[in-house]
C-alpha positions as CSV (number, residue, x, y, z in Angstrom):
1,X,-89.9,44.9,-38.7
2,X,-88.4,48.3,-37.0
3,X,-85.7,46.1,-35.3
4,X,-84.6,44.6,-38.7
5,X,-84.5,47.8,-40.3
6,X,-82.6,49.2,-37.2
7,X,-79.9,46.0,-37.5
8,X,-79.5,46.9,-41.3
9,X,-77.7,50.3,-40.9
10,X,-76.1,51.3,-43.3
11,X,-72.5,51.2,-42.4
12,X,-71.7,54.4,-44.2
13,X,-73.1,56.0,-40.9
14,X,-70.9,54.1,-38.9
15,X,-67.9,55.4,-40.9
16,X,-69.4,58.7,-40.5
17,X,-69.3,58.8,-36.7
18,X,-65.8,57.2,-36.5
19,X,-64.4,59.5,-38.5
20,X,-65.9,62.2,-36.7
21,X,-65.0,60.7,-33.7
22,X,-61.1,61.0,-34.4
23,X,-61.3,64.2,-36.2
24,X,-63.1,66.5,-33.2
25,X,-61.0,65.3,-30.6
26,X,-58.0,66.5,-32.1
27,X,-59.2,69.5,-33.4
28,X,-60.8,70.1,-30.0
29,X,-59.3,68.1,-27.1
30,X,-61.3,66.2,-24.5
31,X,-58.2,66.0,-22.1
32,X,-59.2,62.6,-20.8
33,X,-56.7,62.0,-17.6
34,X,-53.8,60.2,-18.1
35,X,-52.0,57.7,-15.6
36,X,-48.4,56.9,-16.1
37,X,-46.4,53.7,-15.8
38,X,-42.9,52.6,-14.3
39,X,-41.5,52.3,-18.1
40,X,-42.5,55.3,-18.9
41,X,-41.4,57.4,-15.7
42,X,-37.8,55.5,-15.4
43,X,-37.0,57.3,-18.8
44,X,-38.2,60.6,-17.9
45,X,-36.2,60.3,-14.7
46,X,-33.1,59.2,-16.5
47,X,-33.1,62.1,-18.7
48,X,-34.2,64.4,-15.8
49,X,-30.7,63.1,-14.0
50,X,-28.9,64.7,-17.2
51,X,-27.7,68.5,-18.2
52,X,-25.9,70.5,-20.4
53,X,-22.7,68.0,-20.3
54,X,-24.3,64.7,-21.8
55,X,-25.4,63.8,-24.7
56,X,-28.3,61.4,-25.4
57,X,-28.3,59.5,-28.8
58,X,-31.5,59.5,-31.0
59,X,-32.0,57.0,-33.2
60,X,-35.0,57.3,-35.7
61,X,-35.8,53.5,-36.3
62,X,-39.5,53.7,-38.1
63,X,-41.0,55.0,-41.0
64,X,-44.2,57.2,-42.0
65,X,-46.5,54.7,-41.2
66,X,-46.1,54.4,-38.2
67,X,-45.9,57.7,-37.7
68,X,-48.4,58.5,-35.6
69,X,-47.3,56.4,-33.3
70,X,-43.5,57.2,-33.0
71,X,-43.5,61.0,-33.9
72,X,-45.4,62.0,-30.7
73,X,-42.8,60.2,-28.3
74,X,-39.8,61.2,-30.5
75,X,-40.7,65.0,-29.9
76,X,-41.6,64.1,-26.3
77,X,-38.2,62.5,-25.4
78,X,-36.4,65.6,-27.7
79,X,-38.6,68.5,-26.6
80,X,-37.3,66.8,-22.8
81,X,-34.0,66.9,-23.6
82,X,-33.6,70.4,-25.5
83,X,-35.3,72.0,-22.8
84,X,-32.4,70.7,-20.6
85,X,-30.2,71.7,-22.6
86,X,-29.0,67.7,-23.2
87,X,-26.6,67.8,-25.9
88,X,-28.5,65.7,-29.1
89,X,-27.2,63.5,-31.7
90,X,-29.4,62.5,-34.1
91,X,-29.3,59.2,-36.5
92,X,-31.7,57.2,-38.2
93,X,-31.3,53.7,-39.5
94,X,-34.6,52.6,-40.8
95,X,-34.1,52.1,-44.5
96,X,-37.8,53.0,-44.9
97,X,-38.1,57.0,-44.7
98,X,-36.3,57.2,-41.3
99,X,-33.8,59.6,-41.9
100,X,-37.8,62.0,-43.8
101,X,-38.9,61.7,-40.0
102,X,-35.7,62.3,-38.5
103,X,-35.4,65.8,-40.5
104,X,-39.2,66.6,-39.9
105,X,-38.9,65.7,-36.0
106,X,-35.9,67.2,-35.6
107,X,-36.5,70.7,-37.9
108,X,-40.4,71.1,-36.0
109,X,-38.9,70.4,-32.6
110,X,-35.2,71.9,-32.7
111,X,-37.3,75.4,-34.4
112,X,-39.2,76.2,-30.9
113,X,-35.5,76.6,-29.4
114,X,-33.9,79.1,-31.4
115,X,-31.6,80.1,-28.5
116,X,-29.9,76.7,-29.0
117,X,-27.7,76.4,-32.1
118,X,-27.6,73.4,-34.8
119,X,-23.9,71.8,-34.8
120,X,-23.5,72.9,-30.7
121,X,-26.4,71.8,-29.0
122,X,-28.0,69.2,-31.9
123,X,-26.7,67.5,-34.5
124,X,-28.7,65.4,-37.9
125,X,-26.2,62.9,-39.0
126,X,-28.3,61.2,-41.4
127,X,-28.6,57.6,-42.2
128,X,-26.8,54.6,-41.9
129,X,-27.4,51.5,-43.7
130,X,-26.6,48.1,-41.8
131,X,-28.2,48.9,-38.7
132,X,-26.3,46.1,-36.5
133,X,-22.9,47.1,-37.7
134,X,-23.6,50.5,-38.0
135,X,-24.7,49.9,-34.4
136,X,-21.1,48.4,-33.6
137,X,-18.9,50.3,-35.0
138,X,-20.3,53.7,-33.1
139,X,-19.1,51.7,-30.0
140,X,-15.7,52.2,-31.5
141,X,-15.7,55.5,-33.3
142,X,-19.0,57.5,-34.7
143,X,-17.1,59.1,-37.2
144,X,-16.3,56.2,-39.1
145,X,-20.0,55.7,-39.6
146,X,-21.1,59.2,-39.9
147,X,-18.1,61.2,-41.2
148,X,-20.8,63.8,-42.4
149,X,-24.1,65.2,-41.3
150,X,-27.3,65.6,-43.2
151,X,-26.1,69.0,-44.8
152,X,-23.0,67.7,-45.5
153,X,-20.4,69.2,-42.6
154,X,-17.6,66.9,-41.6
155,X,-17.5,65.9,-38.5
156,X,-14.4,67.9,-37.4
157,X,-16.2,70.9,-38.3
158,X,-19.3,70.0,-36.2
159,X,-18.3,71.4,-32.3
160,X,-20.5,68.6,-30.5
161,X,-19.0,65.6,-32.7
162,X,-15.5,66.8,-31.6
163,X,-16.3,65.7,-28.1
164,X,-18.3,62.4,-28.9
165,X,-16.0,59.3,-29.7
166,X,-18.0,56.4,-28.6
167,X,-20.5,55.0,-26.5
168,X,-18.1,56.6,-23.7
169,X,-19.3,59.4,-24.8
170,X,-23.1,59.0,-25.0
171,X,-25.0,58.7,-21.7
172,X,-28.8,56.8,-23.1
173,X,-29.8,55.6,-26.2
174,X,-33.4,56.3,-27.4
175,X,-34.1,54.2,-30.6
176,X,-37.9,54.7,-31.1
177,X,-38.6,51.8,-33.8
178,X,-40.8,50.2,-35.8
179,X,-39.4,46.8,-36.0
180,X,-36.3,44.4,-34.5
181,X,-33.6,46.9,-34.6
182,X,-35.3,48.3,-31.3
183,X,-34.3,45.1,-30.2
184,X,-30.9,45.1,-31.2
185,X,-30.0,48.4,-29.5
186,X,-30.9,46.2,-26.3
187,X,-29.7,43.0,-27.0
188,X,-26.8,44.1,-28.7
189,X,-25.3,47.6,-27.7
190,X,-26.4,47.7,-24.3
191,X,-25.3,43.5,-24.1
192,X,-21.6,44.7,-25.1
193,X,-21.3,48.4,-24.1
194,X,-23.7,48.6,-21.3
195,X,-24.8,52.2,-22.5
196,X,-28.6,52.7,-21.0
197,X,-31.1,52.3,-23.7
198,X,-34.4,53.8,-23.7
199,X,-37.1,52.0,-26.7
200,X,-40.1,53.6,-27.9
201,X,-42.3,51.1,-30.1
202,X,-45.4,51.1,-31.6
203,X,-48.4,49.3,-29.4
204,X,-48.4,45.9,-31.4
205,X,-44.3,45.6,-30.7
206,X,-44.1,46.9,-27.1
207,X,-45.4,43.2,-25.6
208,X,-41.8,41.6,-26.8
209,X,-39.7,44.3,-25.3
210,X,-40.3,43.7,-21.7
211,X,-38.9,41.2,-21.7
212,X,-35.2,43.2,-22.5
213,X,-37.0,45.6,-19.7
214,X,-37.2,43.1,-17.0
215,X,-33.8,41.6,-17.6
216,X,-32.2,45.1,-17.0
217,X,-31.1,45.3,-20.8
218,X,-33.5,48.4,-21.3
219,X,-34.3,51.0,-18.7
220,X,-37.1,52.8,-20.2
221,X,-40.3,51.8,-22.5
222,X,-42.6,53.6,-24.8
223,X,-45.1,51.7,-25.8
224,X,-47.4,52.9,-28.9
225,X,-49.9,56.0,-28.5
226,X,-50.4,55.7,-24.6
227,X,-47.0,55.3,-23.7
228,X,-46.6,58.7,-25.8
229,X,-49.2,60.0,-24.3
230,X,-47.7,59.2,-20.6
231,X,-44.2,61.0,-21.4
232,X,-46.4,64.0,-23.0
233,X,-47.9,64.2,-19.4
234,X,-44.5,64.0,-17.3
235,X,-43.3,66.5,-19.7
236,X,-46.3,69.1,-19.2
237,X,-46.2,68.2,-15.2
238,X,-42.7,69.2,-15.4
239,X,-42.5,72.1,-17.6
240,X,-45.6,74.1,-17.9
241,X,-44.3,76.2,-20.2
242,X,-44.9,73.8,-23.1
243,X,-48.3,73.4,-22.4
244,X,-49.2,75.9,-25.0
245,X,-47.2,74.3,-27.4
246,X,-49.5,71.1,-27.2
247,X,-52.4,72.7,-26.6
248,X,-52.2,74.5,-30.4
249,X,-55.2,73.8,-32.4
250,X,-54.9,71.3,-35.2
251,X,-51.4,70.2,-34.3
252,X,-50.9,66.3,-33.4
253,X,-49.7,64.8,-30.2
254,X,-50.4,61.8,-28.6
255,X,-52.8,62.6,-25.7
256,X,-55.3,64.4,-28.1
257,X,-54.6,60.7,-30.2
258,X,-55.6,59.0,-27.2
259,X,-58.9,61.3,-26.8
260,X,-59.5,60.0,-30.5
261,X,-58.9,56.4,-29.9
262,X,-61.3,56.6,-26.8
263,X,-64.2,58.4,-28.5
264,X,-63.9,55.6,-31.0
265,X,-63.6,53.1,-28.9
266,X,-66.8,54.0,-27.2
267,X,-68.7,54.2,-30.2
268,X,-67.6,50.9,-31.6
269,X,-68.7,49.6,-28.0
270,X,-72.1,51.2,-28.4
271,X,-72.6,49.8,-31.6
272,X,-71.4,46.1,-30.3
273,X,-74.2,46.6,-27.4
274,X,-77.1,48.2,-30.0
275,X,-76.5,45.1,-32.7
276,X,-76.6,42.6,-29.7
277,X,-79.5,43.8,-28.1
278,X,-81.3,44.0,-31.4
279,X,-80.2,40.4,-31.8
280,X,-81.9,39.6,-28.7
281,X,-85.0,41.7,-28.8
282,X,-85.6,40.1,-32.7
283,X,-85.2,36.5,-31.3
284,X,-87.4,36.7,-28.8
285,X,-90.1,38.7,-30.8
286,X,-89.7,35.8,-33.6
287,X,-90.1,33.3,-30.7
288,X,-93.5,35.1,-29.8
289,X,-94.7,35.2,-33.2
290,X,-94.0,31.8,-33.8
291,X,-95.6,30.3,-30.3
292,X,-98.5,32.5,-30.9
């Protein structure tokens, strides 16, 4: 039967077309329209309240896998804040490869701003094992726990860490994570210092955070690909400047993921409604057949 044959696809196609489906999008983006949530805008709107005299903490809490995920918002929030001119510091305490994304964030972002100078305006620490204590004891001084950066300067030598004690010091905390410590920036640094604390997560962890959100422990969330995708678009409404900058072929951000993950959403759907209706149409010829 022609149905039967139909229901017997070979998957191999359906691979095929998925993998097309993610690949063209990025390579060509759709530019689907993106809405934006209250999470997502009260963290843009923090950082848009800031200038040249703060300094926002980043803290790289994930590792390559998820990647794709994380990346997009980390550049997001730091493109945001470099284009202010928001004094950076930069840590990482995922033992997993945190500190490999915070150098490859940090050296593809912190390159389109070659006006702004490493040391002055942004700063690498490097990583820190023992998240929660490492966590604590920036509260009382951040050179006990980073006394060097990445490359190995002390932090007298480094101008922005000679200004930088404590939490005092530090007006948000973005932690974009890939498990509990996300949390424990919430629970923990904001519960005892009340420094603002901004988390971006992956889609599967964002459900748990809201909770810190709605309690007032967290003031801004990123939740996986769209919620990267929402601060890319407050970031392009803003400045259009960078527009050009995401629009480059071939290079990753999380709206042309979202044109990805749509396309292959509605091909999965198409193939959910083509297996059922085969179902159906097979039944009811076999039903014929059989009454006849």
């Amino acid at each position: 039967m022609k149905l039967e044959r139909l229901a017997r696809i070979d998957r191999r196609i359906v691979y095929l077309l998925i993998g097309i489906g993610t690949v063209l999008p990025i390579l060509f983006p759709i530019g689907f329209p993106v809405s934006t949530t209250p999470p997502v805008e009260r963290l843009f709107e923090k950082i848009e309240s800031l200038g040249p005299d703060d300094v926002v903490l980043v803290s790289f809490d994930y590792g390559p896998t998820t990647a794709p995920e994380n990346s997009p918002m980390a550049e997001a929030v730091l493109r945001h804040c470099l284009s202010r001119r928001i004094k950076v510091i930069a840590i990482a305490l995922f033992p997993i490869g945190g500190v490999t994304m915070a150098g490859e964030v940090m050296s593809a972002v912190t390159a389109e701003y070659p006006e702004l100078r490493d040391g002055e305006d942004y700063v690498l620490l490097g990583y820190k094992d023992g998240a929660q204590a490492a966590m604590k004891q920036i509260g009382i001084d951040i050179a006990s726990v980073f006394p060097t950066s990445m490359d190995g300067r002390t932090a007298g030598e480094i101008p922005l860490m000679r200004s930088v004690r404590n939490y005092d010091d530090i007006a948000l905390v973005c932690s974009f994570a890939t498990n509990i410590i996300g949390e424990w920036w919430a629970n923990l640094i904001n519960a005892q210092f009340g420094t603002p604390i901004a988390v971006g997560t992956t889609a599967v962890s964002a459900p748990k955070y809201y909770a810190f959100l709605d309690s007032g422990q967290m003031l801004g969330l990123l939740g996986g690909l769209k919620g990267a995708s929402e601060y890319e678009q407050l970031l392009l409404d803003a400045y259009p400047d960078l527009r050009a900058r995401y629009a480059r072929t071939g290079v990753y951000t999380a709206m042309k993921g979202m044109d990805a993950q749509t396309v292959d959403h509605a091909i999965i759907m198409l193939f959910i409604l083509i297996g059922n209706g085969i179902h159906f149409l097979t039944r009811r010829q076999r039903q014929s057949e059989e009454s006849g």
